[in-house]
N, CA and C atoms as an extended XYZ file, in Angstrom:
495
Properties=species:S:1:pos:R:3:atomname:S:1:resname:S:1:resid:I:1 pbc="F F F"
N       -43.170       46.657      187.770 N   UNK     1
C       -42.589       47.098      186.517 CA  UNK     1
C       -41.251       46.398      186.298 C   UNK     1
N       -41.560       45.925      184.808 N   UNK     2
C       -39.559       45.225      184.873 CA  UNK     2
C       -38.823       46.618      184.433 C   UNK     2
N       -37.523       46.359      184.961 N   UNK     3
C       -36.601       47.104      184.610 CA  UNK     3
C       -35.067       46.503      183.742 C   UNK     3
N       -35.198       47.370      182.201 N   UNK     4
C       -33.676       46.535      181.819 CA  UNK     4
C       -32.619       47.358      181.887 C   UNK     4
N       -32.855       48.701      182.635 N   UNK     5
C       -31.727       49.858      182.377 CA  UNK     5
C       -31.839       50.198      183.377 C   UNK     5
N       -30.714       50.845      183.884 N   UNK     6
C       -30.166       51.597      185.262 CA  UNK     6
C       -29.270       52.514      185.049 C   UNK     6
N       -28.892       53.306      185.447 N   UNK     7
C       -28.201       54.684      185.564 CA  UNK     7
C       -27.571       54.944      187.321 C   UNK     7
N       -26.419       54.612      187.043 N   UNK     8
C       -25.653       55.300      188.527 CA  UNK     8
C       -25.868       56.687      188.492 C   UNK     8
N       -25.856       57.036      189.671 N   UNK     9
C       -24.832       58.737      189.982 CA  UNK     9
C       -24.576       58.395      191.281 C   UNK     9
N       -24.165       59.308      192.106 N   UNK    10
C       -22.936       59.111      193.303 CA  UNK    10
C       -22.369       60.201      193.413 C   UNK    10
N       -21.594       60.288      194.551 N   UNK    11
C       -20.710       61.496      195.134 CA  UNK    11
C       -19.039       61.169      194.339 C   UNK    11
N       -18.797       62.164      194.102 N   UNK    12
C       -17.665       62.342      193.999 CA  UNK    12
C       -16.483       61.696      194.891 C   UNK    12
N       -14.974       61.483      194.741 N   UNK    13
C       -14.354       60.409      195.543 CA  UNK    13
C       -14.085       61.704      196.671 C   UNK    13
N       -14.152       63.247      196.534 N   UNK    14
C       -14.047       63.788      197.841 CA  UNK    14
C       -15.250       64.181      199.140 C   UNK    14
N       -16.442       63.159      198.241 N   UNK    15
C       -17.891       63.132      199.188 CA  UNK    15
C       -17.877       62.439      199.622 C   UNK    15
N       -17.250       61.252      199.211 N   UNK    16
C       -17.683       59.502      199.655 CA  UNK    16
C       -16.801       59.728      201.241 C   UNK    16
N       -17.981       59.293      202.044 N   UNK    17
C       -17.578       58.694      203.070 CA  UNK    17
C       -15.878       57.883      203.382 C   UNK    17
N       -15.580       57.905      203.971 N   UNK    18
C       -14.773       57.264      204.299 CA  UNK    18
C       -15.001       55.661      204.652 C   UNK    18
N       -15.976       55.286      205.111 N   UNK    19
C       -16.364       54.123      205.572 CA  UNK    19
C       -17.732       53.863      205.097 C   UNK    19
N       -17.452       53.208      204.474 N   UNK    20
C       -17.625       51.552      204.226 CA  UNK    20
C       -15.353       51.201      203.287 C   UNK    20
N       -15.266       52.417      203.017 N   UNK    21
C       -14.204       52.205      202.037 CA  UNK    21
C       -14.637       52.004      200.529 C   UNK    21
N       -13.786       52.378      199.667 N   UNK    22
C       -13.793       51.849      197.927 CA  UNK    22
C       -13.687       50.741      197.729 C   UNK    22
N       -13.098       49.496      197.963 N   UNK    23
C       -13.578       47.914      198.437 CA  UNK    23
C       -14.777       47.884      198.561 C   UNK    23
N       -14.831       47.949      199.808 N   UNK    24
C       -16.278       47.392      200.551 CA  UNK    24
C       -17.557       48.188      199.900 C   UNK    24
N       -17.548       49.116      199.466 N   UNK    25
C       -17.942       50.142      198.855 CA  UNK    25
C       -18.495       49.136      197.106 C   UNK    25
N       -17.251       49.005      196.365 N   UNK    26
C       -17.698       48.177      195.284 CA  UNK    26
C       -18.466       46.919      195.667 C   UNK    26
N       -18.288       46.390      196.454 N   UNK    27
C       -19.032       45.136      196.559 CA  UNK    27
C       -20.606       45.316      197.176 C   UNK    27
N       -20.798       46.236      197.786 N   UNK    28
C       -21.971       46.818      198.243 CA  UNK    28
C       -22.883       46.555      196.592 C   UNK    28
N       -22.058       47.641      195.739 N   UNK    29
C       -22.534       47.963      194.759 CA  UNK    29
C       -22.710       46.766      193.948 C   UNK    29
N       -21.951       45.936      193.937 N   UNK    30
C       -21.862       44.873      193.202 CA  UNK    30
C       -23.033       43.568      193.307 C   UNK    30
N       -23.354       43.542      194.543 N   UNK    31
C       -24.521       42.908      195.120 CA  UNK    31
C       -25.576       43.432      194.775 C   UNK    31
N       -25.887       44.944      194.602 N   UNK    32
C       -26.895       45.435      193.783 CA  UNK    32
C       -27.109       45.101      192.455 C   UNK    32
N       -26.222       44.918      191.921 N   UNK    33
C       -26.311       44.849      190.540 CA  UNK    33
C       -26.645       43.266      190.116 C   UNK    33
N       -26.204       42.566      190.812 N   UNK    34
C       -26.441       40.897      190.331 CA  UNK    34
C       -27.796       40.981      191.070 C   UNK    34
N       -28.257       41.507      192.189 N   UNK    35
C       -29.545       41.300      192.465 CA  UNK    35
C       -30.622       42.224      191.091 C   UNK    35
N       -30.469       43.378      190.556 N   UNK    36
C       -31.388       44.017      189.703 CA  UNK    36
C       -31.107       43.027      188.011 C   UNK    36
N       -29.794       42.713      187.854 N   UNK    37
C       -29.568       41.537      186.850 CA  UNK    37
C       -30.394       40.231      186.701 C   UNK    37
N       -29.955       39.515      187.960 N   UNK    38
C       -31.228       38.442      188.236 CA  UNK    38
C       -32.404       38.990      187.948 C   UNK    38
N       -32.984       40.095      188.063 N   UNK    39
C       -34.541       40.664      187.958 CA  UNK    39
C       -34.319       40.928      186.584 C   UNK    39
N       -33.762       40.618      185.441 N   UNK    40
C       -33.712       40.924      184.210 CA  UNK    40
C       -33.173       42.407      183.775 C   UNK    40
N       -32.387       42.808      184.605 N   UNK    41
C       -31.484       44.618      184.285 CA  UNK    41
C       -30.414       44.003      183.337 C   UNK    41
N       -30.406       44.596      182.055 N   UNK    42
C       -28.977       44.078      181.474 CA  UNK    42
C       -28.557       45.342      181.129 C   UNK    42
N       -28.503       46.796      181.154 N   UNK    43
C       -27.478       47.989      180.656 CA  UNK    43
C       -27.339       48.605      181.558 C   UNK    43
N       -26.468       48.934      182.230 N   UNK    44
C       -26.081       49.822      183.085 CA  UNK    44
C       -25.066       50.813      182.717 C   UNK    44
N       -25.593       52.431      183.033 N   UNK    45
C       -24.855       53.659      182.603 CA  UNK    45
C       -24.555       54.100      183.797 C   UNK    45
N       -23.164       54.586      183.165 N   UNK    46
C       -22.230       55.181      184.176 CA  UNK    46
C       -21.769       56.677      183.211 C   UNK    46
N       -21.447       57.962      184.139 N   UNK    47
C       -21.373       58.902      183.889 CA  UNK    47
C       -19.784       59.479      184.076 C   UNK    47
N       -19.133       58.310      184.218 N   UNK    48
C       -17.928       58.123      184.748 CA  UNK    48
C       -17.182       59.525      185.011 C   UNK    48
N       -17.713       60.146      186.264 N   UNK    49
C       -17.014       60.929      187.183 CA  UNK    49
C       -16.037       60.395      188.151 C   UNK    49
N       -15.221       61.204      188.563 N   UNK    50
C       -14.508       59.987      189.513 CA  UNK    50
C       -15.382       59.929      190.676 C   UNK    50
N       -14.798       58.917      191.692 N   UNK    51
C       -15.476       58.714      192.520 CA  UNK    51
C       -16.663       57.849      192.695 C   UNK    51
N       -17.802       57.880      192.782 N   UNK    52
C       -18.866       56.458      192.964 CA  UNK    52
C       -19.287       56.023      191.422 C   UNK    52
N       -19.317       57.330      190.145 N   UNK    53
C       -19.758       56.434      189.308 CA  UNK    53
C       -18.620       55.807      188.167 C   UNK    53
N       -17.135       56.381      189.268 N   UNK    54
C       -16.311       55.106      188.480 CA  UNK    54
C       -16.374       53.517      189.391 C   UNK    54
N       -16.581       53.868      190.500 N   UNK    55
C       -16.508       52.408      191.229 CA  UNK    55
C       -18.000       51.930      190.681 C   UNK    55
N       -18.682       52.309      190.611 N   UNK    56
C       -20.424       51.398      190.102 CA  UNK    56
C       -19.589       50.845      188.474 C   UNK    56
N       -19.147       51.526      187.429 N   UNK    57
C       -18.721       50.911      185.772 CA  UNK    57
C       -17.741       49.727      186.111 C   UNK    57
N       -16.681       49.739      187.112 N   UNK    58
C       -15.558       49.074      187.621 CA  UNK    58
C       -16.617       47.464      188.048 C   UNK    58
N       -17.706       47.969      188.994 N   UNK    59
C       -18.238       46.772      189.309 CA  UNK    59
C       -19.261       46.089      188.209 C   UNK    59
N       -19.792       47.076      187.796 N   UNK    60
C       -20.160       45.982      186.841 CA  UNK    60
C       -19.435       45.250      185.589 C   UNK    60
N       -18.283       45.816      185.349 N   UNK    61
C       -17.008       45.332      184.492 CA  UNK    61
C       -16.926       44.241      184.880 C   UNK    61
N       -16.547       43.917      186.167 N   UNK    62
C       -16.313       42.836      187.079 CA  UNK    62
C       -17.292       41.791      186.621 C   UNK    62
N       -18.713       42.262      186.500 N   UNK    63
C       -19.888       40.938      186.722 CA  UNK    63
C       -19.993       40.660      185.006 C   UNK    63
N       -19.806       41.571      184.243 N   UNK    64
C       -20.231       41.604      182.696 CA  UNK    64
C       -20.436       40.168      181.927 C   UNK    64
N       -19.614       39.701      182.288 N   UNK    65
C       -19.129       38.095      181.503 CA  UNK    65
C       -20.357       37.373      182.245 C   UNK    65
N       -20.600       37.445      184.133 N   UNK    66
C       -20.808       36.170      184.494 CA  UNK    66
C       -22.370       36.389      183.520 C   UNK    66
N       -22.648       37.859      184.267 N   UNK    67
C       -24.229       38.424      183.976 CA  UNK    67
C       -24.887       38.552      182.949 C   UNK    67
N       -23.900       38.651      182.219 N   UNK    68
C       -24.338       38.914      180.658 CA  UNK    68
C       -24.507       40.247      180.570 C   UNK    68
N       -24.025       41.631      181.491 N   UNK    69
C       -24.452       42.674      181.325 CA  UNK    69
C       -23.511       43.513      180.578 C   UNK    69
N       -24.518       44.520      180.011 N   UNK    70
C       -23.269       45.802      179.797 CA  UNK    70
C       -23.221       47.113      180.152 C   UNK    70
N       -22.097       47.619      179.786 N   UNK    71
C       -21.682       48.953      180.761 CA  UNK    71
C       -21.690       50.247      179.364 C   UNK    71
N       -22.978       51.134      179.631 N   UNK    72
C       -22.250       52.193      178.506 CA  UNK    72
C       -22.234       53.259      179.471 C   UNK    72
N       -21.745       54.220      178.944 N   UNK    73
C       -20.878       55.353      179.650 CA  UNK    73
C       -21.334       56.278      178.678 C   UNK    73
N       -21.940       57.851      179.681 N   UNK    74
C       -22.011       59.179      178.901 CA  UNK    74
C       -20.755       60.039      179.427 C   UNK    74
N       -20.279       60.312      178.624 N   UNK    75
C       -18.966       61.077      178.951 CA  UNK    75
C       -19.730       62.360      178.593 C   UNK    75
N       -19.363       63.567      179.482 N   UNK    76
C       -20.035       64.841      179.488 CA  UNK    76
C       -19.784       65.863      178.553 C   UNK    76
N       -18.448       65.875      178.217 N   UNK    77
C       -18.124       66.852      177.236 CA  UNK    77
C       -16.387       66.485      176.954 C   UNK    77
N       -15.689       66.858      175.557 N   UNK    78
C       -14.574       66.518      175.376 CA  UNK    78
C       -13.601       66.594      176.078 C   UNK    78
N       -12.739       66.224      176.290 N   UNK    79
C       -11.729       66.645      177.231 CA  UNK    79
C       -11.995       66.235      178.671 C   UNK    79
N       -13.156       65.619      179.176 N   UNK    80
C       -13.073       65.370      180.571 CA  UNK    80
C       -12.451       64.922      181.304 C   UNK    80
N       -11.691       63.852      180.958 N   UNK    81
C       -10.446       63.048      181.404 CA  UNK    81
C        -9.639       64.007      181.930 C   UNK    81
N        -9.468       65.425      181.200 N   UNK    82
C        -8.672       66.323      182.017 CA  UNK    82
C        -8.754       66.912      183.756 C   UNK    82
N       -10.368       66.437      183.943 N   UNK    83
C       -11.388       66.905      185.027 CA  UNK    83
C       -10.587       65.589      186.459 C   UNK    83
N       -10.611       64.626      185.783 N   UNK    84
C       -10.115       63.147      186.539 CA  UNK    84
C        -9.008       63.324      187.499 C   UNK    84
N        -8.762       62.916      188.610 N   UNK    85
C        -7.963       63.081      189.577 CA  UNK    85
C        -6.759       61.690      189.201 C   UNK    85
N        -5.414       62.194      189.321 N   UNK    86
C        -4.357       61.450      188.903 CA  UNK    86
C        -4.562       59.701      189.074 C   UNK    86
N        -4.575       59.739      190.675 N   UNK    87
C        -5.062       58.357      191.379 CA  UNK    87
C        -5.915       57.711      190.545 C   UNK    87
N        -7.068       58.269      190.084 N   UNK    88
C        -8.367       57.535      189.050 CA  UNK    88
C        -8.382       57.322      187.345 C   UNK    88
N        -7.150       57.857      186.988 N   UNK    89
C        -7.036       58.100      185.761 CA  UNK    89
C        -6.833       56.396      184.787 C   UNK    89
N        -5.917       55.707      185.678 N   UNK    90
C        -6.180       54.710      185.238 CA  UNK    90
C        -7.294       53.564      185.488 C   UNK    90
N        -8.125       53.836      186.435 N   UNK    91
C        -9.264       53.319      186.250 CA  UNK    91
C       -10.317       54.015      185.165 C   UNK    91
N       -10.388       55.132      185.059 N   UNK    92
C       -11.110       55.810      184.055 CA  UNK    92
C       -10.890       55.644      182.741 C   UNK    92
N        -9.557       55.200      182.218 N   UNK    93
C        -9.228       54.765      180.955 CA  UNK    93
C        -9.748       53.228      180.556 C   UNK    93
N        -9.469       52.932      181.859 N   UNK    94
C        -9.576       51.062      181.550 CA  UNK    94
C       -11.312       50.753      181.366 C   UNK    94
N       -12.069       51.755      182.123 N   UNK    95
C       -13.430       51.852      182.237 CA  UNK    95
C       -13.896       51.816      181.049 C   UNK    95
N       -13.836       53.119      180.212 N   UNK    96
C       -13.901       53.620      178.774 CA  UNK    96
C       -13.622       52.782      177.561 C   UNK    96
N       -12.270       51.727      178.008 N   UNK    97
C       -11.925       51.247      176.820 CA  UNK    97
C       -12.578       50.249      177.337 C   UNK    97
N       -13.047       49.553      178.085 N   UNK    98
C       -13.831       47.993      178.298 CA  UNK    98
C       -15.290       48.225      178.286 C   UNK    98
N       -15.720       49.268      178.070 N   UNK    99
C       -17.331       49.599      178.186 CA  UNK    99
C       -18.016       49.295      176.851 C   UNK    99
N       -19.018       48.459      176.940 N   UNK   100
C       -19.560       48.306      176.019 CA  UNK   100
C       -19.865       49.462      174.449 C   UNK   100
N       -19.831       50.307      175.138 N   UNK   101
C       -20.301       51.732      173.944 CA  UNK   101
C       -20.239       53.044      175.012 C   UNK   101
N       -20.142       54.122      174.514 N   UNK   102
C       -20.201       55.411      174.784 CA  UNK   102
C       -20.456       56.381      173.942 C   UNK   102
N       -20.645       57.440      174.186 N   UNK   103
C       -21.044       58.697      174.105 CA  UNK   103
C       -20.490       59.776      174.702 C   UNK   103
N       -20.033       60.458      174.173 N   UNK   104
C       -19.545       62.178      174.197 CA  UNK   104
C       -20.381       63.079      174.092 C   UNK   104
N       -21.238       63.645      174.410 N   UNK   105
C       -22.214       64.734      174.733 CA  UNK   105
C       -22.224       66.026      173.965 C   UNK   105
N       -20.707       66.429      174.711 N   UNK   106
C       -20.670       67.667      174.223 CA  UNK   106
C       -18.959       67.752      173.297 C   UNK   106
N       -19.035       67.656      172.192 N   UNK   107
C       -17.548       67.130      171.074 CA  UNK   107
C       -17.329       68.546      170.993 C   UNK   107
N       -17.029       69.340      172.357 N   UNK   108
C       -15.874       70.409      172.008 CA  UNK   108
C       -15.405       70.514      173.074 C   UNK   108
N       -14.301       71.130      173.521 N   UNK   109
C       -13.447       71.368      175.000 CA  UNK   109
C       -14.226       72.548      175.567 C   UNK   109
N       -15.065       72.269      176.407 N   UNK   110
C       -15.862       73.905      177.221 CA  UNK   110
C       -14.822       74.351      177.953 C   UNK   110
N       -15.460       75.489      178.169 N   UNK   111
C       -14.732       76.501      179.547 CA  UNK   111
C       -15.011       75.907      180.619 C   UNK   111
N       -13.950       75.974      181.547 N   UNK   112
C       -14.928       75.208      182.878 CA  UNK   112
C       -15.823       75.467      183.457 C   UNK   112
N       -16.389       77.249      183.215 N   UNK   113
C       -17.632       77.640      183.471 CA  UNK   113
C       -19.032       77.205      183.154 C   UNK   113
N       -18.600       76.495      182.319 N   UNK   114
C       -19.868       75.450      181.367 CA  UNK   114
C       -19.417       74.302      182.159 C   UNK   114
N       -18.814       73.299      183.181 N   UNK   115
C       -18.696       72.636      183.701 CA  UNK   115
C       -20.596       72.096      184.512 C   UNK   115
N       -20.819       72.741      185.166 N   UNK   116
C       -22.123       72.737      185.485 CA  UNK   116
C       -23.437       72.168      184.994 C   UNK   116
N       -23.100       73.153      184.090 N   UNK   117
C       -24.514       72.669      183.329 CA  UNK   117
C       -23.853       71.745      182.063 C   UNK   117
N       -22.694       71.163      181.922 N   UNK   118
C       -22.960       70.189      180.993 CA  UNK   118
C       -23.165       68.924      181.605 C   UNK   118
N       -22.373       69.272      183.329 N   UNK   119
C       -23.003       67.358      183.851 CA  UNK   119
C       -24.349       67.189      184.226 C   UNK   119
N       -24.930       68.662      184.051 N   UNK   120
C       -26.251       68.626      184.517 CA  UNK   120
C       -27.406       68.050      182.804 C   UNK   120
N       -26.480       68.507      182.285 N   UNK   121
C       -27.291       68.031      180.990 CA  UNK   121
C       -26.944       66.440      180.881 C   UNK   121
N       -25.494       65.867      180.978 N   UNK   122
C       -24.996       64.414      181.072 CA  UNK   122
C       -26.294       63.280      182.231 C   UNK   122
N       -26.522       64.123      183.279 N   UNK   123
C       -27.105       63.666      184.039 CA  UNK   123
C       -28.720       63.821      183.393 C   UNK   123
N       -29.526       64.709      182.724 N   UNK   124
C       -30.652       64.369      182.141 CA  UNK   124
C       -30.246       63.525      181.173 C   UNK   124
N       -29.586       63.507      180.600 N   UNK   125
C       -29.341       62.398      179.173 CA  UNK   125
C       -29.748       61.204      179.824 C   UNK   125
N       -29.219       60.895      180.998 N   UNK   126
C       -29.116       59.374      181.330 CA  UNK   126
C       -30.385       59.075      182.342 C   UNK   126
N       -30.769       59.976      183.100 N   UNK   127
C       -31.763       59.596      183.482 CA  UNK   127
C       -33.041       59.558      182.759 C   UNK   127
N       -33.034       60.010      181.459 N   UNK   128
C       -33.515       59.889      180.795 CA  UNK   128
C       -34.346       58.596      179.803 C   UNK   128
N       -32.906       58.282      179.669 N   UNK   129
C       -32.543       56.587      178.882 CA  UNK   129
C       -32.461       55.590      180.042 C   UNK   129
N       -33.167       55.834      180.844 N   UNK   130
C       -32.998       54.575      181.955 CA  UNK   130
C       -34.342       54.282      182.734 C   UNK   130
N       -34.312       53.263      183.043 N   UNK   131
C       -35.738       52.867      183.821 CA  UNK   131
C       -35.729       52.414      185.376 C   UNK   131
N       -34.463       53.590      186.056 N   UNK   132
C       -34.213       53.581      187.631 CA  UNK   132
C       -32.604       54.114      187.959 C   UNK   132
N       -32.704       54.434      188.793 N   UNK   133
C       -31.194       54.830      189.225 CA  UNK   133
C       -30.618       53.932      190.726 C   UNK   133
N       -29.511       53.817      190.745 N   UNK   134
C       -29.030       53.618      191.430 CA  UNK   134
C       -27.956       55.057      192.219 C   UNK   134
N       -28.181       55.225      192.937 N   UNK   135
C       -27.530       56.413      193.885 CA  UNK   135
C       -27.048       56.155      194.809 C   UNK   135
N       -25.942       56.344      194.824 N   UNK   136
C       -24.668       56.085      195.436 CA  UNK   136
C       -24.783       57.113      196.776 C   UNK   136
N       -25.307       57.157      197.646 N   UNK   137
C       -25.187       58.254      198.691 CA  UNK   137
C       -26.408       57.816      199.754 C   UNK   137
N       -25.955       58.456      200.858 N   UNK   138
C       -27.248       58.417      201.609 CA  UNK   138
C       -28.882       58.914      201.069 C   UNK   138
N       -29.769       57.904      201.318 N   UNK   139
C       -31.060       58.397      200.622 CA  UNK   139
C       -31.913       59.184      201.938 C   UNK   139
N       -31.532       59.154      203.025 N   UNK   140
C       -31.753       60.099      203.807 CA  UNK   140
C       -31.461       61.463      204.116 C   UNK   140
N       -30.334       62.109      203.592 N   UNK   141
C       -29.567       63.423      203.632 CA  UNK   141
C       -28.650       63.138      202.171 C   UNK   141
N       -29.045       63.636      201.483 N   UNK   142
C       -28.285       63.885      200.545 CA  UNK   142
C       -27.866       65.506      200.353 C   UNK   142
N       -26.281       65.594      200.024 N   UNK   143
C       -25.923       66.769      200.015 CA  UNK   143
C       -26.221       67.413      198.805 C   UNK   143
N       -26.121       68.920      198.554 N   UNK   144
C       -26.526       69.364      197.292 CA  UNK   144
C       -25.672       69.137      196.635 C   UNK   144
N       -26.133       69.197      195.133 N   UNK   145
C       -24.971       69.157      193.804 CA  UNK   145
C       -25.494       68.120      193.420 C   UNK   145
N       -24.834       67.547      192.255 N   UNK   146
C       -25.320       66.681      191.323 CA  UNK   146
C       -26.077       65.751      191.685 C   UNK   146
N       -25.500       64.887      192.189 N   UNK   147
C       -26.352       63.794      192.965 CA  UNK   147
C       -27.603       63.954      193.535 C   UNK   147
N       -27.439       65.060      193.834 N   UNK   148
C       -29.048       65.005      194.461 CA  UNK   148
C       -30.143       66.061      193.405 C   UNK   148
N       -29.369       66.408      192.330 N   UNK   149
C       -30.847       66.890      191.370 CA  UNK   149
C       -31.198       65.860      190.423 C   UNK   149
N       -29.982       64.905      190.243 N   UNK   150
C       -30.186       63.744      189.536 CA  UNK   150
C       -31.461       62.657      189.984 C   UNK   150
N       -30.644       62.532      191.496 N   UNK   151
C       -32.286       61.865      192.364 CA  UNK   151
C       -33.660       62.982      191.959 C   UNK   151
N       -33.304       63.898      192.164 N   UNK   152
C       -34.932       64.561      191.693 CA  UNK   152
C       -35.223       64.450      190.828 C   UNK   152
N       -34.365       64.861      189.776 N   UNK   153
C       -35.135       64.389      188.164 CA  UNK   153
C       -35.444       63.026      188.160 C   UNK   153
N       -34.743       62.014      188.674 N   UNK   154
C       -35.298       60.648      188.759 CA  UNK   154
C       -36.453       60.425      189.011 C   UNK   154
N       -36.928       61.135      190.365 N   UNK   155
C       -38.064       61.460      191.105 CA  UNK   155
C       -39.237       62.327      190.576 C   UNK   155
N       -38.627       63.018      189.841 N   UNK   156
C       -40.048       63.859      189.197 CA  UNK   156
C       -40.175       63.013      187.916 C   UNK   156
N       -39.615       62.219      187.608 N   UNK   157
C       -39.895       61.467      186.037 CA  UNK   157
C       -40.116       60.024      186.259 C   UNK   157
N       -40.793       59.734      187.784 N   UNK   158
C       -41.311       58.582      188.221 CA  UNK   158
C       -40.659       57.195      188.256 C   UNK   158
N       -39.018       57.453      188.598 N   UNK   159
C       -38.297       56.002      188.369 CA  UNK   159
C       -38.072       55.409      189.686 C   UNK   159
N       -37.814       54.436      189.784 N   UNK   160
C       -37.142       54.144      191.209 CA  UNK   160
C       -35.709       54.115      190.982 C   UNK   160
N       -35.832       55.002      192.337 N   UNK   161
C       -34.347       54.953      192.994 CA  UNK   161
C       -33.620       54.420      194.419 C   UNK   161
N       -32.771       53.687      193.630 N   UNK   162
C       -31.957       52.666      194.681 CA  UNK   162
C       -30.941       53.088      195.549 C   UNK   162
N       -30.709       53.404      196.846 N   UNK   163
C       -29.920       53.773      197.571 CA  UNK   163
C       -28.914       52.839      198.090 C   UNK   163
N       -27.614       53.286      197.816 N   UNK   164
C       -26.412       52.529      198.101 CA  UNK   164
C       -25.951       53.377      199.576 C   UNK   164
N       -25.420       53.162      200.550 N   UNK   165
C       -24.926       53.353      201.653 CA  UNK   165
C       -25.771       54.057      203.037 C   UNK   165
């Protein structure tokens, strides 16, 4: 099957391992992406949480020009940027404003009790519109929470999914 769309998800920057590092970590990722590019992938979505699926938008930012690819981004609901950890904030801005196109989901400020189920809805949106994921986490033990219902919905809606680390 060709594939021209991909969809990150990933752990959060307080899941991610410590080792491989956020470096070594992007370039991991980055090698994925010029390899599924070469195979004809040109859109890649990012859900830009902090943590793996800002380093996956960051790397393909990086390749955009050589690859010809682009980066759109589902932002989950208004105000999320508020959700963003200080350290990431300016990667999360620079992400947003260099991304090919985006989307806002949900155009009102929720309660954070609605936190949940709107990345859970952000996360069907995109696995939705995509023809594979890339998952940022061990594909052997994955911990609960997002990342890993995202892999299932991936999985029950017959895509392949690519394991990073």
């Amino acid at each position: 099957m060709r594939y021209v769309s991909l969809a990150f998800t990933g752990y959060r920057t307080e899941k991610l391992p410590p080792e491989p590092g956020a470096g070594k970590l992007k370039e991991m990722i980055a090698g994925i992406i010029r390899g599924e590019a070469e195979r004809g992938v040109k859109y890649f979505m990012s859900g830009v949480c902090h943590g793996a699926d800002l380093i996956a938008a960051d790397a393909v930012l990086g390749l955009r020009e050589e690859l010809g690819i682009e980066l759109w981004c589902a932002v989950p609901f208004l105000g999320h940027r508020d959700t963003i950890p200080r350290a990431e904030l300016e990667l999360y801005d620079r992400v947003l404003e260099s991304a090919d196109g985006s989307i806002v989901l949900c155009k009102r400020r929720p309660d954070p009790s609605e936190f949940g189920r709107l990345y859970n809805e952000r996360n069907r949106f995109m696995v939705q519109r995509c023809d594979g994921l890339i998952a940022i986490c061990p594909g052997h033990d994955i911990q609960p929470g997002g990342t890993k219902n995202t892999v299932e919905m991936a999985r029950h809606a017959g895509k392949n999914v690519i394991f990073v680390l």
